[in-house]
C-alpha positions as CSV (number, residue, x, y, z in Angstrom):
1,X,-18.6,3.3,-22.6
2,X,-17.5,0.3,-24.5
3,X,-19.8,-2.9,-23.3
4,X,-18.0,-5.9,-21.6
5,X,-18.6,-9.3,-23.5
6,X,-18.4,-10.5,-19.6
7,X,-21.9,-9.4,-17.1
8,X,-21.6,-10.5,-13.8
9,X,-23.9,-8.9,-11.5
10,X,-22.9,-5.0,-11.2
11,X,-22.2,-4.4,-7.6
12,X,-23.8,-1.0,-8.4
13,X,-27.1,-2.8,-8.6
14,X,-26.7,-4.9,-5.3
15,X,-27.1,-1.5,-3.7
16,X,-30.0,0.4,-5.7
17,X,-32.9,-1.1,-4.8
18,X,-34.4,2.1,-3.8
19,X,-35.0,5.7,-4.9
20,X,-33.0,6.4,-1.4
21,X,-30.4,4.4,-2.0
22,X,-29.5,5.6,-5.7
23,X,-29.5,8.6,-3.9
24,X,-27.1,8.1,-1.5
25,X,-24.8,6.4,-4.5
26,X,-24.9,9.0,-7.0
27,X,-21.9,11.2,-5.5
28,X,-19.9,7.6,-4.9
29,X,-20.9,6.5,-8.4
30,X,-19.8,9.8,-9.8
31,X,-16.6,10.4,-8.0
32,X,-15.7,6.2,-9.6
33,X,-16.2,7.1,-12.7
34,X,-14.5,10.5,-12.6
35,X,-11.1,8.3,-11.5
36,X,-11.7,6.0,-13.8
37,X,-11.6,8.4,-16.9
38,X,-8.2,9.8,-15.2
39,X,-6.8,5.9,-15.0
40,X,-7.0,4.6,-18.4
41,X,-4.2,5.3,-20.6
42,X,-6.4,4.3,-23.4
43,X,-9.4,6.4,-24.5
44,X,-11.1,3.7,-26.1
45,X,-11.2,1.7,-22.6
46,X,-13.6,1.2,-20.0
47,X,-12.0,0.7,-17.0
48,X,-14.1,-0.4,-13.6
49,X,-11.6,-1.1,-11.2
50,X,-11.4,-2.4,-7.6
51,X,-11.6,0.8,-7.1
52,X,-14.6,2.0,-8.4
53,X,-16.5,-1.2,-7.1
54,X,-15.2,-0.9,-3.6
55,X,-17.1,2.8,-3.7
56,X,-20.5,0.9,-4.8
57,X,-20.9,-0.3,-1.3
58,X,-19.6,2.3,1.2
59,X,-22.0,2.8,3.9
60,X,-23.1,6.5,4.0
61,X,-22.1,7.8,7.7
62,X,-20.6,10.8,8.3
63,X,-16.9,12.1,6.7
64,X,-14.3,13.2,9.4
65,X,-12.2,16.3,8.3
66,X,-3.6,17.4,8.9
67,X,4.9,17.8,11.7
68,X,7.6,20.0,10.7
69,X,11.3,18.8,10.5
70,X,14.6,20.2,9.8
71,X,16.7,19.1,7.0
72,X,18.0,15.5,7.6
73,X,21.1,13.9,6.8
74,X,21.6,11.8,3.7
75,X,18.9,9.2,4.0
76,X,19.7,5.5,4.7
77,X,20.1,3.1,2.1
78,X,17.7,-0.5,3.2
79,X,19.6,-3.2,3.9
80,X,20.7,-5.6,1.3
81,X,18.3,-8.4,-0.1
82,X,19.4,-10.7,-2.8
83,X,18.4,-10.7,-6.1
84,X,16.8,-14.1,-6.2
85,X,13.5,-14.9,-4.6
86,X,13.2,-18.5,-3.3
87,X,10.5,-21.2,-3.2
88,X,8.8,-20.8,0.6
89,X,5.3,-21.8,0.0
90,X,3.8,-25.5,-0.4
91,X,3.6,-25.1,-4.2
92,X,0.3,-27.8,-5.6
93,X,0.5,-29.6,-9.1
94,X,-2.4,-30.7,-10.9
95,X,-5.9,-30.3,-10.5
96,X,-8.4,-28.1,-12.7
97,X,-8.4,-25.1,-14.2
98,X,-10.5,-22.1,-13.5
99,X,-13.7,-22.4,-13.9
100,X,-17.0,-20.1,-14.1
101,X,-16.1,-16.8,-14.4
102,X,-12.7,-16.8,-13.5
103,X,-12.3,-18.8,-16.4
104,X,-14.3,-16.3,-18.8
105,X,-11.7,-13.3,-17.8
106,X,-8.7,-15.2,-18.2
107,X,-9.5,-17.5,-21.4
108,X,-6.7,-15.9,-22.9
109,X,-3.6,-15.8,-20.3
110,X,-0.8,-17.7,-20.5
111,X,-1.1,-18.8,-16.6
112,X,0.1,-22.1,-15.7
113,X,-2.9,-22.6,-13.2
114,X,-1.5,-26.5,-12.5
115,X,0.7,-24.9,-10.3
116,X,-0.1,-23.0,-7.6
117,X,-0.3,-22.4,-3.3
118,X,-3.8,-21.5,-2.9
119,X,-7.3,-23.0,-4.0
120,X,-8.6,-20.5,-7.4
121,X,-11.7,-20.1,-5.1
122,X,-10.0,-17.7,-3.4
123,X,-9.3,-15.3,-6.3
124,X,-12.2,-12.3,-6.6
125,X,-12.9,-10.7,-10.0
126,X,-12.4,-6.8,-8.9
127,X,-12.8,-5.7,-12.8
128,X,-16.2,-5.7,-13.8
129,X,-15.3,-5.7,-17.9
130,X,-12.9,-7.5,-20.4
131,X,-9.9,-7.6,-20.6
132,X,-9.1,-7.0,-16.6
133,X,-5.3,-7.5,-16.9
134,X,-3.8,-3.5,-16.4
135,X,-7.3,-2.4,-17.0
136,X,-5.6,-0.2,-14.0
137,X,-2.6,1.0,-15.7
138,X,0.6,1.1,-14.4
139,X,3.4,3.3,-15.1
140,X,6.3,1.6,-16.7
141,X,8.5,4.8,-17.4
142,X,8.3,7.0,-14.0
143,X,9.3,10.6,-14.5
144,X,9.9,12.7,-10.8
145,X,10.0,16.4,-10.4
146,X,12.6,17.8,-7.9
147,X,10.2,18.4,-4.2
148,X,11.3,22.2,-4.4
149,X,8.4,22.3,-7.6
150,X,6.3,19.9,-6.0
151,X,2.7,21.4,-5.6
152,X,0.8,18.7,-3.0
153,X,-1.0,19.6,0.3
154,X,1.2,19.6,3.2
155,X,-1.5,16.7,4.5
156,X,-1.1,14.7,0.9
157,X,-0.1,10.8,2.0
158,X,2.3,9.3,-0.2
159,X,5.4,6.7,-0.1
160,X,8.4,7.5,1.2
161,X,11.0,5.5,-0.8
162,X,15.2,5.8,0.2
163,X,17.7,3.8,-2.0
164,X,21.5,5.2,-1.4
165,X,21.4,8.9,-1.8
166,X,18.2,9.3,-3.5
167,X,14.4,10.1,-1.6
168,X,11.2,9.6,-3.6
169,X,7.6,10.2,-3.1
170,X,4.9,8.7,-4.8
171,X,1.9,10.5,-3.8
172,X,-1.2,8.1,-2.7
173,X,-3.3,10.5,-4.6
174,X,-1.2,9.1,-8.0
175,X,-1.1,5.4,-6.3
176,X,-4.9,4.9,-6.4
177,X,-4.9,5.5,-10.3
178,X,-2.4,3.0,-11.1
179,X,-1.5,0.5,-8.4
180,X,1.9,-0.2,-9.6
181,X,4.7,1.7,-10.9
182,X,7.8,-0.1,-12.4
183,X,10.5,1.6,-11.6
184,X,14.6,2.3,-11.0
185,X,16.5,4.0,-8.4
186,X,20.2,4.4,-8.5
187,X,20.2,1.5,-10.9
188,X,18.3,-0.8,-9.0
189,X,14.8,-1.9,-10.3
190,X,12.4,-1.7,-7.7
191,X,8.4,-2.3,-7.8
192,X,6.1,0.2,-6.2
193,X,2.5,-1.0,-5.3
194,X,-0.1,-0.1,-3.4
195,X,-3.6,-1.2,-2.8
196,X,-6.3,0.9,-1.9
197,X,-8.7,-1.5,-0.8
198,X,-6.3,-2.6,1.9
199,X,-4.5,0.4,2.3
200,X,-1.0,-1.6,1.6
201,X,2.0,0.2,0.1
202,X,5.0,-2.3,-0.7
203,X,8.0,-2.1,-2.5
204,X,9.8,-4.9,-3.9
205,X,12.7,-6.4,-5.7
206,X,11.5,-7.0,-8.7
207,X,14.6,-9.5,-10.0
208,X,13.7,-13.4,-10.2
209,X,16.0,-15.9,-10.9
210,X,18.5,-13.6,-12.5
211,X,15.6,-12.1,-14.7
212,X,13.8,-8.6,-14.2
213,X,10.1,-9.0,-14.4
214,X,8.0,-5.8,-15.3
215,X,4.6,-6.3,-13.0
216,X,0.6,-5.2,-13.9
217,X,-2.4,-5.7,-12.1
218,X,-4.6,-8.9,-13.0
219,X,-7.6,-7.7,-12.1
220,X,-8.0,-10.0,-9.7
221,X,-8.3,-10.1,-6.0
222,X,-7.5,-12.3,-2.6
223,X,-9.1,-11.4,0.7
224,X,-9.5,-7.7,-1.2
225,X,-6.1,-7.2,-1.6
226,X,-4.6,-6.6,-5.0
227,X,-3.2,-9.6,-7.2
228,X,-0.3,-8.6,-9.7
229,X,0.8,-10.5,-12.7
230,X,4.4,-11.0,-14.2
231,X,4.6,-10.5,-18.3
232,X,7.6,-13.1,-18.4
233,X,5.8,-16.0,-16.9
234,X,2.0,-14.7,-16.8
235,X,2.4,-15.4,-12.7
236,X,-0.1,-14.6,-10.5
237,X,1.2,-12.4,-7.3
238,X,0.2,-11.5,-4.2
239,X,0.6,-8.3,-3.3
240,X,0.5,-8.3,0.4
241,X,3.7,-10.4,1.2
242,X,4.8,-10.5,-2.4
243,X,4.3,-14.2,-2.6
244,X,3.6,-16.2,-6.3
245,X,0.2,-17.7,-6.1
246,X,-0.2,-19.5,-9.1
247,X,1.9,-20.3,-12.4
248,X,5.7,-20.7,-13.0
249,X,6.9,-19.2,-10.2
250,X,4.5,-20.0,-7.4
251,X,5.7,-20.4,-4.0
252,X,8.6,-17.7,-4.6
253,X,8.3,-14.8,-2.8
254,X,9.7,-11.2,-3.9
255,X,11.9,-9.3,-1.6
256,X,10.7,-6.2,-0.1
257,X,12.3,-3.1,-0.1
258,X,11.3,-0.6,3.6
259,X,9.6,1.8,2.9
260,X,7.1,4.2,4.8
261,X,3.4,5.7,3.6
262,X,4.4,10.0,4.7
263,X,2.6,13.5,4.6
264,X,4.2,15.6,2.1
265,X,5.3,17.8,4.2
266,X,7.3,15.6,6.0
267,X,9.1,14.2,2.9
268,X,9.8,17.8,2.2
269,X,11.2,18.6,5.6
270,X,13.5,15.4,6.0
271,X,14.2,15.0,2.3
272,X,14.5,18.5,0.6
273,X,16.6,17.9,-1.9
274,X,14.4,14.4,-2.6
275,X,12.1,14.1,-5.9
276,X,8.5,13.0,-6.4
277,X,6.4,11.4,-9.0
278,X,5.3,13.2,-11.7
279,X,2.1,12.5,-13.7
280,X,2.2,10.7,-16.4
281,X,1.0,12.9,-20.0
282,X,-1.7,14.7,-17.4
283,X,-1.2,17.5,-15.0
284,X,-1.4,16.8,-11.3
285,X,-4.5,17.9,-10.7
286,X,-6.4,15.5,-12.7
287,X,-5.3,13.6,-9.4
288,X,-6.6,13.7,-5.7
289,X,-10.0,12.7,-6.0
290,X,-10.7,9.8,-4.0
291,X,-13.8,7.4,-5.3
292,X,-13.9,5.8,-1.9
293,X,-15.5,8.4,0.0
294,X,-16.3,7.1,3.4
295,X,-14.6,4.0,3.0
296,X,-12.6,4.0,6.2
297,X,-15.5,5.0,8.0
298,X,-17.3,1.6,7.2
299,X,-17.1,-1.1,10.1
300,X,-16.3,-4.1,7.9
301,X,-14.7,-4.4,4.5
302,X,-17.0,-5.2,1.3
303,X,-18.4,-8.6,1.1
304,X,-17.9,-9.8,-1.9
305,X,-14.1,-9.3,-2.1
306,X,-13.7,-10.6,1.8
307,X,-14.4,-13.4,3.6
308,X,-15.7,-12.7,6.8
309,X,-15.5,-15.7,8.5
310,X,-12.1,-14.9,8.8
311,X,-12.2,-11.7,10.0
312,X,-10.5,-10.9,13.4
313,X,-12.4,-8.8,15.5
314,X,-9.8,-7.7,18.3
315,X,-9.9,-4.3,16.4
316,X,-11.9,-2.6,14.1
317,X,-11.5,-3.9,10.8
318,X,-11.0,-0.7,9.0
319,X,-7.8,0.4,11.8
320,X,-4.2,1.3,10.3
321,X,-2.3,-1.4,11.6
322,X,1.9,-0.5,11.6
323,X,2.9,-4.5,10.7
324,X,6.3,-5.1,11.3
325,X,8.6,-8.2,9.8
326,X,11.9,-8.9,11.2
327,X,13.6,-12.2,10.4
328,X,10.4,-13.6,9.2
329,X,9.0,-13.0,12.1
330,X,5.3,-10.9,12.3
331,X,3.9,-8.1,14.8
332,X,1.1,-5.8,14.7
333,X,0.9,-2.5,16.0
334,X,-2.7,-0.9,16.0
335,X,-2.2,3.1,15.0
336,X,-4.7,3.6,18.2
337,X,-2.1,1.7,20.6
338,X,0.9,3.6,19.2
339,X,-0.7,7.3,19.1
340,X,-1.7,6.9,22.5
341,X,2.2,6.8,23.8
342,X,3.8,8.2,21.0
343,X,6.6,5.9,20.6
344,X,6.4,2.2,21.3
345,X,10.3,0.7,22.0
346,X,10.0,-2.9,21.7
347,X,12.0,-6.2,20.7
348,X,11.0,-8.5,17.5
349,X,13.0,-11.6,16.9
350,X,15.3,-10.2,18.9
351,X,16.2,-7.0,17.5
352,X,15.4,-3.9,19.4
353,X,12.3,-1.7,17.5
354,X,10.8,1.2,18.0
355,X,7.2,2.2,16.5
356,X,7.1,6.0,16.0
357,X,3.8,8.1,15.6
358,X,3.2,11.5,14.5
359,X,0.4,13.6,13.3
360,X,0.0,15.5,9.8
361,X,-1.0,12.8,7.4
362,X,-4.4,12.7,6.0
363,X,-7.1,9.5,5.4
364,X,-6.1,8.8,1.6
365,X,-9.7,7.0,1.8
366,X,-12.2,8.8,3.2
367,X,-13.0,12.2,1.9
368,X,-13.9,13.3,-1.3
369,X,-9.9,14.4,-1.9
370,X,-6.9,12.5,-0.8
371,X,-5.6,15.4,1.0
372,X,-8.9,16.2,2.7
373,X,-9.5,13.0,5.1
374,X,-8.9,13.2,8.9
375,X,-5.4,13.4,10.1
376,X,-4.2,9.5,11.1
377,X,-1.0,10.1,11.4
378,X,2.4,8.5,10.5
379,X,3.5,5.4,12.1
380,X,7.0,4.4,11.2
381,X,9.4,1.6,12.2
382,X,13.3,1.1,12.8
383,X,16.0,-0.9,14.5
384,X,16.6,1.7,17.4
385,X,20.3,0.7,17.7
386,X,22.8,3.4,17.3
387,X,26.5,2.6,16.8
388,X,25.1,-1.3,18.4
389,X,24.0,0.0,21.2
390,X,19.8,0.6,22.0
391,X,18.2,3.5,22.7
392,X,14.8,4.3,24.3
393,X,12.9,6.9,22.5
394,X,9.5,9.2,24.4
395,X,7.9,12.1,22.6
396,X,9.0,14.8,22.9
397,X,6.0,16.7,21.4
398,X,5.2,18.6,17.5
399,X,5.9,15.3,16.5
400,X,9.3,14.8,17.5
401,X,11.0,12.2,19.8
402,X,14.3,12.3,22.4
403,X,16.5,9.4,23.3
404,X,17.1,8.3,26.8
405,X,20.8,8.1,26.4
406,X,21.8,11.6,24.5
407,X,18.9,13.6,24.6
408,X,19.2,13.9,21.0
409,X,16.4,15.1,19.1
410,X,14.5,13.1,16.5
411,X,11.8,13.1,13.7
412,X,8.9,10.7,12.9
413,X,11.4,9.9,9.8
414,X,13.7,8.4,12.4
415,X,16.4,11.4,11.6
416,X,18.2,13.4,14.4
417,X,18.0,16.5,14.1
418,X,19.5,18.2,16.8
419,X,21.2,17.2,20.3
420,X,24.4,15.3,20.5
421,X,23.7,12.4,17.5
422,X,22.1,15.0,15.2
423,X,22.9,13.7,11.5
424,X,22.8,10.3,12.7
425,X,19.5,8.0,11.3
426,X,17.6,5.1,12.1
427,X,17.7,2.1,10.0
428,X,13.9,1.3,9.1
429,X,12.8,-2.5,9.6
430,X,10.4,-3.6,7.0
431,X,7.0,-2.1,7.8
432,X,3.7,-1.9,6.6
433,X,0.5,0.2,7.5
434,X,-2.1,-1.2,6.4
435,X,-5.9,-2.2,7.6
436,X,-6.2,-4.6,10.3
437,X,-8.6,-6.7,8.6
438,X,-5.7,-6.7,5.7
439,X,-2.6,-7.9,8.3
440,X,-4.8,-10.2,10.4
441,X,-5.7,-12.2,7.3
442,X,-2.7,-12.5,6.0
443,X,-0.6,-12.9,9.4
444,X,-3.1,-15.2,11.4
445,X,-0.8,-16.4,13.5
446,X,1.8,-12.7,13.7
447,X,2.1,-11.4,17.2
448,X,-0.2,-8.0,18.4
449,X,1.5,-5.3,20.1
450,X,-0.9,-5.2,23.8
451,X,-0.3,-1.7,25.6
C-alpha cells in the first residue's frame, strides 16, 4: 500500500491489544480491505474509508440471517422543487481556520472555512490517508442496465428512485463503494448519496444558484454521517439534510428529491420495465461484500466518529428509523413501531400520511454480503390522498395493504394493484430510513411516532 504522509492513530490498533482480539478482527480487517481494493478507481491509491474504519470496531456478537407485486402503473413523478437552494441556517464569519489535523488533510482545499454554521470541532477525519477528498469514488457518468438483465438477490436493498416515466435502482451493495453518484434522469440532474455509517440514502437537486455542482466525498465526517464537497466552491455539505456547512455556500440547503431504500425484488415487481445501475469498468460481482459485518448488531455507534452525549436513548441506537419531512416539519417512525401494525395512517403538518411496512429486504450492514443480512423490511411513506380525499390503509397480508373506502389493493410501493383504484399511486412524502441514533441527532427536536 502507498504510506500516508498523515498518521493519526489507526483505529485498527485501538482494538488489538490482544492475541484475542486480533483474532476476532481479522475477518473485519479482511473483508475492509477487500472493498477497499473494489472502491478505488485508481490502482495506485490506498483508500481507508469510513467504511473500512467503522469495521475496526464492530463488537463481535452473533450475525442474524428475505413481497411480490404485480406490475404497477407508470410511476409518479416527485413533486416539484426549485432549482435554487436558499440561505436557512445562521451562517458565522470570521474566526480560525482548522487546526490540528483537520488542518493537515485539508492544507490544500480551496474551502472558505471563515464562513460556516457549525464549530470545525465537529468535523471527524473518516480517511485514515492523504488526500481524503473522493478517496471513495464516486461515479460521475452512471450507466443502468434494463431490470429484465439485472442479476441481484431478490433480498438485495437498493434505492428506489422515480423521476416522470423513468424507475432506477441503485443497489446498496454498489452505494457502499462509492457514496455518491452524480447523475441525470429525464434531463434533470439529480445527486444520489448514501451513507453507510448512518444508513441514509438521499437524493438531491443538485442545481445552486442557477449553477449545477458535481458532488465528492471530503473525507470528512459529522455525528458519523458523511460530509460531501462541491468542486465549484470547494463547499463542505452535509449529507443528512443536505445543508452547506462551511464555505461559499453555507447555510444553503439542497433540495431533496423522495425517494425510497427497496428489495430488488420489489423494484422488479412494481417497476418492470425500470433500469438499474450498472458497475462501473468491473462486473457486479466484485460488489456485495459488506466490511461492516455485525455492525447493526452493535448497541451504540463507534466512538470516535459520534458524540454520545448526545445520543437519544428512547430506542436502540442502531434501529431503522422511517423519518418523515413535510413542510419542514420532522417525525420519526421506529421500523419496530411500524412492523408491528403494518401500516401507520397519520397526519404531519397537516397533511394526511401513511407509513407502510413490508418484509423482503435484507440488513445491507450486517452480514458478510449485502444480500445476506436479516430481513428488516421496507418502510415507505406517502400522502394517502386519492383524488383529495384520505384514505385509511390496514394490511392486508404478503405485504400488501387495502383501503378503507374501495377495498382496493395496494403494494409497499404505494401502487394499486387490483380493486376498484388499481393503476392509481400514492404520492411519496420525502422520507428517509435511516438509524435512530442518525435522525435523533440531527432532528433533536422532530416529533416520534408513539404507538
Amino acid at each position: 500500500m502507498k504510506r500516508s504522509r498523515w498518521a493519526p492513530v489507526n483505529r485498527f490498533n485501538s482494538l488489538a491489544g490482544t492475541g484475542a482480539a486480533n483474532k476476532r478482527l481479522a475477518p473485519l480487517m479482511a473483508a475492509a480491505l477487500v472493498l477497499l481494493s473494489c472502491g478505488s478507481s485508481d490502482p495506485a491509491a490506498s483508500p481507508v474509508a469510513p467504511t473500512a474504519l467503522a469495521a475496526n470496531e464492530v463488537e463481535a456478537t452473533a450475525a442474524p440471517e428475505p413481497p411480490a407485486a404485480p406490475p404497477a402503473a407508470a410511476p409518479p413523478a416527485p413533486a416539484t422543487v426549485p432549482p435554487v437552494a436558499q440561505p436557512t441556517a445562521r451562517v458565522v464569519t470570521g474566526g480560525d481556520g482548522p487546526s490540528g489535523e483537520l488542518r493537515l488533510v485539508s492544507d490544500d482545499w480551496a474551502t472558505d472555512w471563515s464562513t460556516r454554521t457549525i464549530g470545525l470541532d465537529e468535523l471527524r477525519i473518516g480517511i485514515q490517508a492523504v488526500p481524503i477528498r473522493d478517496r471513495i469514488p464516486p461515479i460521475d457518468s452512471p450507466e443502468f442496465s434494463p431490470a429484465a438483465e439485472g442479476g441481484w438477490a431478490d433480498p438485495e436493498p437498493g434505492l428506489l428512485l422515480v423521476v416522470g416515466e423513468t424507475a432506477r435502482f441503485y443497489p446498496l451493495a454498489m452505494l457502499i463503494v462509492h457514496e455518491i453518484v452524480n447523475d441525470e434522469i429525464e434531463g434533470r440532474p439529480v445527486l444520489v448519496t448514501y451513507c453507510p455509517l448512518c444508513n441514509s440514502a438521499l437524493v438531491f437537486d443538485p442545481v445552486v444558484d442557477g449553477r449545477r455542482l458535481r458532488f465528492g466525498t471530503s473525507g470528512l465526517l459529522r455525528h458519523s454521517d458523511l460530509v460531501m464537497w462541491d468542486d465549484a466552491t470547494e463547499s463542505l455539505w452535509q449529507q443528512i439534510g443536505g445543508e452547506g456547512l462551511v464555505g461559499a455556500y453555507a447555510g444553503h440547503r439542497l433540495d431533496v428529491v423522495p425517494s425510497a431504500i427497496v428489495s430488488w425484488r420489489n423494484f422488479k415487481a412494481g417497476y418492470p420495465e425500470g433500469v438499474v445501475l450498472a458497475p462501473p469498468g468491473r462486473p457486479a460481482s466484485s460488489y456485495g461484500r459488506n466490511p461492516y459485518v455485525q455492525y447493526t448488531s452493535r448497541s451504540a455507534p463507534i466512538p470516535g466518529f459520534f458524540d454520545s452525549t448526545i445520543l437519544d436513548d428512547r430506542y436502540p441506537a442502531l434501529e431503522r428509523t422511517v423519518g418523515v419531512t413535510v413542510r419542514g416539519r420532522y417525525k420519526a417512525y421506529p421500523f419496530s413501531a411500524v412492523q408491528a401494525v403494518g401500516a401507520v395512517n397519520d397526519t404531519v403538518a397537516g397533511v394526511p400520511v401513511v407509513v407502510l411496512w413490508a418484509p423482503g429486504t435484507a440488513d445491507a450492514l450486517d452480514s458478510s454480503s449485502t444480500a445476506g443480512g436479516a430481513d428488516v423490511g421496507a418502510a415507505l411513506a406517502f400522502d394517502r390522498r386519492v383524488e383529495g380525499e384520505p384514505l385509511e390503509f390496514a394490511p392486508a397480508g404478503d405485504g400488501r395493504f387495502t383501503d378503507d373506502r374501495t377495498g382496493s389493493m395496494w403494494n409497499v410501493l404505494g401502487q394499486a394493484v387490483g380493486g376498484e383504484l388499481a393503476g392509481s399511486r400514492l404520492e411519496p412524502v420525502v422520507h428517509t430510513n435511516e438509524f435512530w441514533f442518525a435522525w435523533s441527532a440531527f432532528h433533536p427536536d422532530g416529533e416520534v411516532f408513539a404507538p
